[in-house]
VOPAGU-2260 file (C-alpha; in pm, 1 decimal, decimal comma):
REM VOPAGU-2260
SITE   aa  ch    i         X         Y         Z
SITE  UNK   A    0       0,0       0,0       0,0
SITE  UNK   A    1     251,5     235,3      99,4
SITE  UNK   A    2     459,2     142,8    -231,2
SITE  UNK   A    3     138,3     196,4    -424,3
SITE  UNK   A    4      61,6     569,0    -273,6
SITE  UNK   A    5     491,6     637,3    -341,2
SITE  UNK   A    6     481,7     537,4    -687,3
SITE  UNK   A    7     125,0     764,2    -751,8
SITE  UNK   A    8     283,3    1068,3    -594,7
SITE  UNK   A    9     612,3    1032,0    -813,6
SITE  UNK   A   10     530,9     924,9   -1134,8
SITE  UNK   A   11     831,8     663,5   -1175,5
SITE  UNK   A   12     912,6     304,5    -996,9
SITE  UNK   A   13    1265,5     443,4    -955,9
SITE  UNK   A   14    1138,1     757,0    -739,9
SITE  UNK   A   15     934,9     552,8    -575,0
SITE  UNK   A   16    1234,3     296,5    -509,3
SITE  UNK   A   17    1454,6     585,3    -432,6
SITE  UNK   A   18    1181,3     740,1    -165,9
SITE  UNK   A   19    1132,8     356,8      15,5
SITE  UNK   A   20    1503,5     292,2      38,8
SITE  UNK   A   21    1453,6     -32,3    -227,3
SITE  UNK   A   22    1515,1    -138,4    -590,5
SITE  UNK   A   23    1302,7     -66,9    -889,9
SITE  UNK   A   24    1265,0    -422,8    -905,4
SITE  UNK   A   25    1133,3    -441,1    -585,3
SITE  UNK   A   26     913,9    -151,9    -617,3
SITE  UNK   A   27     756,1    -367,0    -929,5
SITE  UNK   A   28     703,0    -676,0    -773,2
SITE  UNK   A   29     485,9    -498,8    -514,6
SITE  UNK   A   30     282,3    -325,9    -742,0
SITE  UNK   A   31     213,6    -608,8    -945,1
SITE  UNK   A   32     142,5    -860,7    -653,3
SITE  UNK   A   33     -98,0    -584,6    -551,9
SITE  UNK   A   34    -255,2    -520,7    -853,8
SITE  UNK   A   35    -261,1    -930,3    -863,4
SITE  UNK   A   36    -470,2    -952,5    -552,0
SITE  UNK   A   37    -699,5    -666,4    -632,8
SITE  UNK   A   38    -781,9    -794,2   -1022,2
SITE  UNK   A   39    -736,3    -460,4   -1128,4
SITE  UNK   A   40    -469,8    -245,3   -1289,4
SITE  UNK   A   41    -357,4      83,6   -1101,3
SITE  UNK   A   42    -109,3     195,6   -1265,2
SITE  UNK   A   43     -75,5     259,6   -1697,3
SITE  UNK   A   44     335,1     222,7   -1782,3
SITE  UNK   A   45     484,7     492,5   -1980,5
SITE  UNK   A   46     816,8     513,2   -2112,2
SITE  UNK   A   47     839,7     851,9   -1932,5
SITE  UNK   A   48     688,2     655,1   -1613,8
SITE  UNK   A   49     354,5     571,2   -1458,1
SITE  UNK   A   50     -36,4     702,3   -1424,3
SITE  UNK   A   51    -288,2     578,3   -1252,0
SITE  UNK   A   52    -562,0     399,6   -1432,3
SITE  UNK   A   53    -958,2     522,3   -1383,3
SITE  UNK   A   54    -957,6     205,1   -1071,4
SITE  UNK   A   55    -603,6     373,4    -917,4
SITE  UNK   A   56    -768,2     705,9    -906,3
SITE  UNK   A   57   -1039,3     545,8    -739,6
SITE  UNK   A   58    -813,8     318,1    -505,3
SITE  UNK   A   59    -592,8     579,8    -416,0
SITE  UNK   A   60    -748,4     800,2    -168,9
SITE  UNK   A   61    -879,2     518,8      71,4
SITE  UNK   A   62    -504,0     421,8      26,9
SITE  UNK   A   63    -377,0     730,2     174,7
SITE  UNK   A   64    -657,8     652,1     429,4
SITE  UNK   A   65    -537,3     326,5     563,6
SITE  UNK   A   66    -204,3     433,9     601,2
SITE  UNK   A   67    -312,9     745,1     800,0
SITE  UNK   A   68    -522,1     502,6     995,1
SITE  UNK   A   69    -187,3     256,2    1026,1
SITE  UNK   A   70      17,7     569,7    1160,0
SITE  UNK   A   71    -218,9     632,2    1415,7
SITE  UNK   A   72    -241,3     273,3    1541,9
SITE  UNK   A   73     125,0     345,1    1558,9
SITE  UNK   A   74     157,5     639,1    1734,0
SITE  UNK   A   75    -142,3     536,0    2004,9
SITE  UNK   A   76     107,2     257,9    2158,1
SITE  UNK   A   77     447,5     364,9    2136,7
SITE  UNK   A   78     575,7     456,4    2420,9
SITE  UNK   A   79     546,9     843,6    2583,0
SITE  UNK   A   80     294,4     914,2    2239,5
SITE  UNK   A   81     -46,7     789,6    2424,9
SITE  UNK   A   82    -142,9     901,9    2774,2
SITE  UNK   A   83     -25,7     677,8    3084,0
SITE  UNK   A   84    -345,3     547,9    3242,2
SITE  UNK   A   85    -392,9     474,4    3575,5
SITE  UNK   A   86    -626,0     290,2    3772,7
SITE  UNK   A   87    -780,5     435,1    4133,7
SITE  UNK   A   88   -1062,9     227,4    4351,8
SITE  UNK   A   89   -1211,0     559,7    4363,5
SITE  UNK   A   90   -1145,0     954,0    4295,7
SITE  UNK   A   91   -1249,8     995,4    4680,0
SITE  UNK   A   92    -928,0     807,1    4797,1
SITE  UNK   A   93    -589,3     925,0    4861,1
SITE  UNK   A   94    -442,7     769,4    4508,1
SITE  UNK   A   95    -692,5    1014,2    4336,7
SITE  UNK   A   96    -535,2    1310,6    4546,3
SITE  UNK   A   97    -135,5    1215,6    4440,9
SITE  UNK   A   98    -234,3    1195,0    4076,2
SITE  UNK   A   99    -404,2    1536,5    4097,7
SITE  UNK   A  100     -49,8    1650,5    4297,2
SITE  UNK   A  101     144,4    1485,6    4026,6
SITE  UNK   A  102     -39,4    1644,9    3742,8
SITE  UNK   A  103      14,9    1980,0    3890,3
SITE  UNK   A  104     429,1    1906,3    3925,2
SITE  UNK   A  105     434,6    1761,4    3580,1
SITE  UNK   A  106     141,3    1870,1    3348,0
SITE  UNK   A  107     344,9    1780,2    3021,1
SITE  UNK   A  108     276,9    1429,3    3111,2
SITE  UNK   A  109     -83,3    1324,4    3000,5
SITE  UNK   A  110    -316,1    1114,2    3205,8
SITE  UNK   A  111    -612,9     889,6    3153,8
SITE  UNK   A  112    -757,4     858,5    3544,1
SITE  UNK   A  113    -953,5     520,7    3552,1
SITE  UNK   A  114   -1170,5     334,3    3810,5
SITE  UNK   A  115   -1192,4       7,3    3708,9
SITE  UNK   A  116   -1068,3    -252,3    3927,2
SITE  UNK   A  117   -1232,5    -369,2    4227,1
SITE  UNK   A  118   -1010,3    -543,4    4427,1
SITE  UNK   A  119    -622,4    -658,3    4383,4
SITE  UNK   A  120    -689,0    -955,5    4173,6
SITE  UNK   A  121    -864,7    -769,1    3910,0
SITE  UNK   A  122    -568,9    -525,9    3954,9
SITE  UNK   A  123    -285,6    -734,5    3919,2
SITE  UNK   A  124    -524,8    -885,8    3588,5
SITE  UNK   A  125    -596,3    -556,5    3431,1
SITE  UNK   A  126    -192,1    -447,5    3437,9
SITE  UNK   A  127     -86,4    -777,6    3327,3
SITE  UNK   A  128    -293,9    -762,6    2972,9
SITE  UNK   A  129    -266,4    -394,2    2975,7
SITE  UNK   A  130    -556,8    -289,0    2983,2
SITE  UNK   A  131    -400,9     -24,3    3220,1
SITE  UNK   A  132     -92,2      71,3    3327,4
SITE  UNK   A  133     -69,8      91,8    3698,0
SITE  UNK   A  134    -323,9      92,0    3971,8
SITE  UNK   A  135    -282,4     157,2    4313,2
SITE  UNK   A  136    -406,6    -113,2    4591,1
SITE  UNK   A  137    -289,6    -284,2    4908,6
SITE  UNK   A  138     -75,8    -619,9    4882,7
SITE  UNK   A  139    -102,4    -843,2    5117,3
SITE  UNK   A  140       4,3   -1164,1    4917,0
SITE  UNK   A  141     315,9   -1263,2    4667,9
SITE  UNK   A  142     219,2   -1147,8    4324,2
SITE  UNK   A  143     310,1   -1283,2    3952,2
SITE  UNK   A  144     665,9   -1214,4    3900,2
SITE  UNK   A  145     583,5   -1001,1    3604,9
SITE  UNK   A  146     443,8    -753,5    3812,4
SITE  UNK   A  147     627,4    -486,7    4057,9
SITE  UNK   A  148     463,8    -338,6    4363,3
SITE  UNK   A  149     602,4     -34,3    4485,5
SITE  UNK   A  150     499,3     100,6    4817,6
SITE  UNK   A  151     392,5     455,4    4697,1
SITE  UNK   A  152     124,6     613,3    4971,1
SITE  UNK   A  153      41,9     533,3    5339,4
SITE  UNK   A  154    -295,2     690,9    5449,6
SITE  UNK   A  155    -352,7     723,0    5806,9
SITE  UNK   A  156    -670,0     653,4    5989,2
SITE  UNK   A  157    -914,0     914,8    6102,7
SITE  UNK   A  158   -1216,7     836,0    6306,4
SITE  UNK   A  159   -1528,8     933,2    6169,0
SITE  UNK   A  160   -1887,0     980,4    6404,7
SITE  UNK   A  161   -2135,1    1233,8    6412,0
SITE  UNK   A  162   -2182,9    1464,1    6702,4
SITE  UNK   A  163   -2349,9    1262,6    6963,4
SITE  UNK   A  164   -2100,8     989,1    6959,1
SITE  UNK   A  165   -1920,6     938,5    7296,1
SITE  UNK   A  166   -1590,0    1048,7    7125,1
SITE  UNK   A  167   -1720,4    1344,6    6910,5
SITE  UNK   A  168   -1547,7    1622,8    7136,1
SITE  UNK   A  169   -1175,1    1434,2    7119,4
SITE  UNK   A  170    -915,8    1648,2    6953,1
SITE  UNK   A  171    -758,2    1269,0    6874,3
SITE  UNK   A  172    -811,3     913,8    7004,0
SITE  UNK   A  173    -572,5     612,4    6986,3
SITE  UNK   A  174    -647,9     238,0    6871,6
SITE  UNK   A  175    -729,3     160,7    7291,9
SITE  UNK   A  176    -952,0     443,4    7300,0
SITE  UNK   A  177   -1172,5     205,8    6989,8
SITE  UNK   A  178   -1196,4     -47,2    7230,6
SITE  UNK   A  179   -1571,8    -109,8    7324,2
SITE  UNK   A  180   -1727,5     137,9    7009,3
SITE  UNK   A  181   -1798,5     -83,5    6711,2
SITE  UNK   A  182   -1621,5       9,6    6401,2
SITE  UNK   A  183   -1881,2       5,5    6079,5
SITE  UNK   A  184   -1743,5    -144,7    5760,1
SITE  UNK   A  185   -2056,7    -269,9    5565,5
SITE  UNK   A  186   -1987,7    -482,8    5290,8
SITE  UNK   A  187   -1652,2    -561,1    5374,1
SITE  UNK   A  188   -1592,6    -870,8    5185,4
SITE  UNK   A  189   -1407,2   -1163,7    5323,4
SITE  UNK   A  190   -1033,9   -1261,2    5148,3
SITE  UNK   A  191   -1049,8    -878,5    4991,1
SITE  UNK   A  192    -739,7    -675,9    5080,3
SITE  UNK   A  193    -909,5    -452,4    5301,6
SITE  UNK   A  194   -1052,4    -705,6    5485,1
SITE  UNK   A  195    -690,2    -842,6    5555,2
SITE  UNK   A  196    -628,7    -483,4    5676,2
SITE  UNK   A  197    -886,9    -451,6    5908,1
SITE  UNK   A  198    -858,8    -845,1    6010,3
SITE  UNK   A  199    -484,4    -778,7    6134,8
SITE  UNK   A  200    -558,7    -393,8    6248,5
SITE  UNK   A  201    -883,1    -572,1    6471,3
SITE  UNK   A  202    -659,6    -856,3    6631,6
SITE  UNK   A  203    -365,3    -605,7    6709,4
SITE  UNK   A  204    -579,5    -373,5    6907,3
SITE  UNK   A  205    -942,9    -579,1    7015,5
SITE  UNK   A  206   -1116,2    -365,9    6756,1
SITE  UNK   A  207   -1478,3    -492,0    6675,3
SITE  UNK   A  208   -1528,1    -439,0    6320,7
SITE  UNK   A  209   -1875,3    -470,9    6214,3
SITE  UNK   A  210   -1943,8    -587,3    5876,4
SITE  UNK   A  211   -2305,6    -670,1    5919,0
SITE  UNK   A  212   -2570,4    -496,4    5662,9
SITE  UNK   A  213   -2617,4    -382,9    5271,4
SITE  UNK   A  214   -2404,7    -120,7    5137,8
SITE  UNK   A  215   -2622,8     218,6    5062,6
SITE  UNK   A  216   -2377,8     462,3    4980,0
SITE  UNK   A  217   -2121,1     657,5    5139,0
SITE  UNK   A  218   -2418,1     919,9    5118,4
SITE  UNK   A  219   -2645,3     710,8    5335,5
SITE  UNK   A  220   -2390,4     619,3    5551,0
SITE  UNK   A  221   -2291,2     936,9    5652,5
SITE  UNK   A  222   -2649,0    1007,2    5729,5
SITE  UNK   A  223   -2660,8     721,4    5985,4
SITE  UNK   A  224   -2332,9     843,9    6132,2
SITE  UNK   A  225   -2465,4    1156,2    6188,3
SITE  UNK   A  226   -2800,5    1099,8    6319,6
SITE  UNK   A  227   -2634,9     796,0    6601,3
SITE  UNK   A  228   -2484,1     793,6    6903,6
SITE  UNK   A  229   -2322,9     475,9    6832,9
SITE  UNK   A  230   -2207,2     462,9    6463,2
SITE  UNK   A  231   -1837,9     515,0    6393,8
SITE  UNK   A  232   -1631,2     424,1    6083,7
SITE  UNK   A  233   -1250,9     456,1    5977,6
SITE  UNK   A  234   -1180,1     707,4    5684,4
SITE  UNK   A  235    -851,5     766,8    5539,2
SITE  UNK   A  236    -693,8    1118,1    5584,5
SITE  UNK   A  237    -651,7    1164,5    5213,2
SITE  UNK   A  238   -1033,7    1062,1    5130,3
SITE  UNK   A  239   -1229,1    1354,8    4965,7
SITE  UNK   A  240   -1610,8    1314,7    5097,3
SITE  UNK   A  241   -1877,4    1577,7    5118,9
SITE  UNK   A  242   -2175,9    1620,5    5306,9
SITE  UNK   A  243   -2406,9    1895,4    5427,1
SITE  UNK   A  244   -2266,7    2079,4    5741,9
SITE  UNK   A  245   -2589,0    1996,0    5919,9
SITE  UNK   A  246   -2412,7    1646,8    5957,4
SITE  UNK   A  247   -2180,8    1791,1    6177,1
SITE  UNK   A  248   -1962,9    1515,2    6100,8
SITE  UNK   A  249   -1612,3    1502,6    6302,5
SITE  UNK   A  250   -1301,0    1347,2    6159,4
SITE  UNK   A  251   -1041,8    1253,0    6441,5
SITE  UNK   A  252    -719,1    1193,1    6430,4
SITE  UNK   A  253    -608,3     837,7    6554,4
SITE  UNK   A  254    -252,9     848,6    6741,3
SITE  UNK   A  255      10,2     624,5    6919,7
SITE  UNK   A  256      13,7     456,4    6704,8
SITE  UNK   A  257    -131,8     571,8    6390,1
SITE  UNK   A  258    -261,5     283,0    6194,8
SITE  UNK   A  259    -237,0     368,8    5794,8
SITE  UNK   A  260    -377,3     190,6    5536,7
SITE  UNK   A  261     -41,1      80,5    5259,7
SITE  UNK   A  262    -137,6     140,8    4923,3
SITE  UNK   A  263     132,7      15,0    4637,9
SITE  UNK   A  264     177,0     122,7    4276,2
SITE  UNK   A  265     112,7    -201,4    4084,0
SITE  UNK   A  266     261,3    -207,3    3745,9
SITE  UNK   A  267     470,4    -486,5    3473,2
SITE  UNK   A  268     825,1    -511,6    3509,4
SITE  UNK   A  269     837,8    -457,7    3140,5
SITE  UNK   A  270     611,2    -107,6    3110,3
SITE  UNK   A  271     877,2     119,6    2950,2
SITE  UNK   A  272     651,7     409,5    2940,5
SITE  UNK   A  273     828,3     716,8    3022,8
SITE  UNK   A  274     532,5     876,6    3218,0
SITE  UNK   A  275     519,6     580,9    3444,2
SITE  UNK   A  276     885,7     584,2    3502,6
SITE  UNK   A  277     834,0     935,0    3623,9
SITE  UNK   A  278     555,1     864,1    3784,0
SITE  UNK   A  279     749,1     622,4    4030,5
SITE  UNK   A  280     992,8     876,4    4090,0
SITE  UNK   A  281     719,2    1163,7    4211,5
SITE  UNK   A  282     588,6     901,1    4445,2
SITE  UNK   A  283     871,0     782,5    4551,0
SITE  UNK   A  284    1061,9    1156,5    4651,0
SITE  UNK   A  285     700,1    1256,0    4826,4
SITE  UNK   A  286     551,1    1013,9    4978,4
SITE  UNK   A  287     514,1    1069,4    5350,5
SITE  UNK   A  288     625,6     895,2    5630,7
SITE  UNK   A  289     355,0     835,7    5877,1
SITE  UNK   A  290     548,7     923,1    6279,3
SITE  UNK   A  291     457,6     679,7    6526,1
SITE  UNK   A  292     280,4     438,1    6216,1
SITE  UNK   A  293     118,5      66,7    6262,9
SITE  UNK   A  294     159,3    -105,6    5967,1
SITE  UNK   A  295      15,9    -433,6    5936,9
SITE  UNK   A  296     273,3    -725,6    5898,3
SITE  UNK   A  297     312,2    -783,2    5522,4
SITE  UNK   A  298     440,9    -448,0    5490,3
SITE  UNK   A  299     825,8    -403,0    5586,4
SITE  UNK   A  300     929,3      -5,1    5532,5
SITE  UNK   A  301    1319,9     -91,3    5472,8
SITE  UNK   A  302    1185,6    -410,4    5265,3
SITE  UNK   A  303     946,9    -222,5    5054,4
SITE  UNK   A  304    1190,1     104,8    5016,0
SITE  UNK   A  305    1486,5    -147,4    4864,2
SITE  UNK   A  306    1224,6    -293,5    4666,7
SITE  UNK   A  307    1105,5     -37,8    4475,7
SITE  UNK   A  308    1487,7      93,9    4451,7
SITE  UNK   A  309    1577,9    -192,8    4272,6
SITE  UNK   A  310    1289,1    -206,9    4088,1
């Protein structure tokens, strides 16, 4: 095809040849096998060259189509020419917030924001056919050794209740101080990476975590919150929610220690694209450490820091 749109725009085999780095003869051969499979002729020979025949002038524009079409195909996976996309549970969550701080250090670098994956599984699936980049998720088991986990963000707990809750009025409360007020986490489904969190973050400090009940919406929930005496639930500092200020909704600080929630940029070992690479690095130079952190045990800090430098 491209041969065939070369020799149209020059006239002569031997332009054409001279424009595709090849030989006349092999600038012939393709027309003809083309012409062969078509059962047409495109091009009339000349001694002073070549025309197109009344079938080339009519082949030649959807020519010049496909190859546009063929450059684009091109151009949308090569890497650094097609935007890096990256998966979040949810724009509410702290990954959502250090893609928005990324994009502000580095705007040259485009980005396709995604919410597709549910849990780690469907994670580690999406980056491994590439139907995604990177996502960001807690890892609490081994994973495929085509795929890297770098530990990128850790989000510490607040408490959230409404205003008649027995803790409303503290300016922070620690894990003991949980003891005894039932933490709500409907729908929190069993062999999920956040129930592993909250399984290991329940036994370390004789939490109750109450999983009991249909999921509404964070909007109902925080509605119940409000309105109880009783309700409490765990939020991550770097979760974005809104509600009305009649709520009155308080979000408390939990201290020594601070449990945090590890999140890890998931991603192939063999992704060369260059906005992921820099990616990693903006992570890696701000992520926060967390004073006084509980971490839950399949998370090492000098483990996962030598990881992702080798990485």
């Amino acid at each position: 095809m491209r041969t065939a749109v070369a020799a149209a725009d020059t006239g002569r085999f031997q332009d054409a040849a001279d424009a595709l780095a090849l030989t006349q003869q092999a600038v012939s051969k393709r027309i003809a096998a083309l012409e062969r499979a078509l059962g047409v002729r495109l091009f009339a020979r000349t001694p002073r060259g070549v025309t197109l025949t009344v079938d080339g002038q009519a082949f030649l524009p959807h020519a010049r189509e496909l190859l546009r079409v063929a450059a684009r195909a091109e151009a949308a996976v090569r890497p650094g020419r097609r935007a890096l996309r990256v998966d979040v549970l949810s724009r509410r969550i702290a990954p959502a917030g250090a893609l928005q701080d990324f994009h502000r250090r580095h705007p040259d670098v485009e980005l396709d924001v995604v919410a597709l994956t549910a849990d780690v599984d469907g994670a580690v699936a999406a980056v491994e056919a590439g139907t995604i980049d990177a996502t960001f998720h807690a890892v609490p088991r081994p994973l495929p050794a085509s795929i890297a986990a770098d530990h990128a963000l850790d989000d510490p707990h607040q408490l959230l209740v409404g205003p008649r809750h027995p803790l409303a009025d503290a300016a922070a409360v620690t894990p003991a101080d949980l003891v005894g007020h039932p933490i709500r986490m409907p729908g929190l489904a069993p062999g999920t990476e956040w129930a592993t969190y909250y399984d290991e973050l329940a036994a370390a400090f004789g939490l109750t975590i109450d999983v009991r009940g249909p999921v509404f919406g964070y909007e109902v929930f925080h509605a119940e919150i409000a309105e109880s005496a009783e309700l409490a639930t765990l939020v991550g500092e770097g979760s974005r929610y809104l509600w009305p200020d009649r709520y009155d909704l308080r979000r408390i600080p939990l201290r020594d220690p601070a449990p945090v929630y590890p999140m890890s940029l998931i991603r192939r070992t063999d992704n060369r694209h260059p906005g992921l690479a820099r990616l990693r690095e903006h992570l890696a130079a701000h992520r926060r450490e967390v004073p006084d952190a509980w971490l839950p045990s399949w998370v090492s800090r000098a483990g996962s820091a030598a990881a992702a430098g080798r990485r």
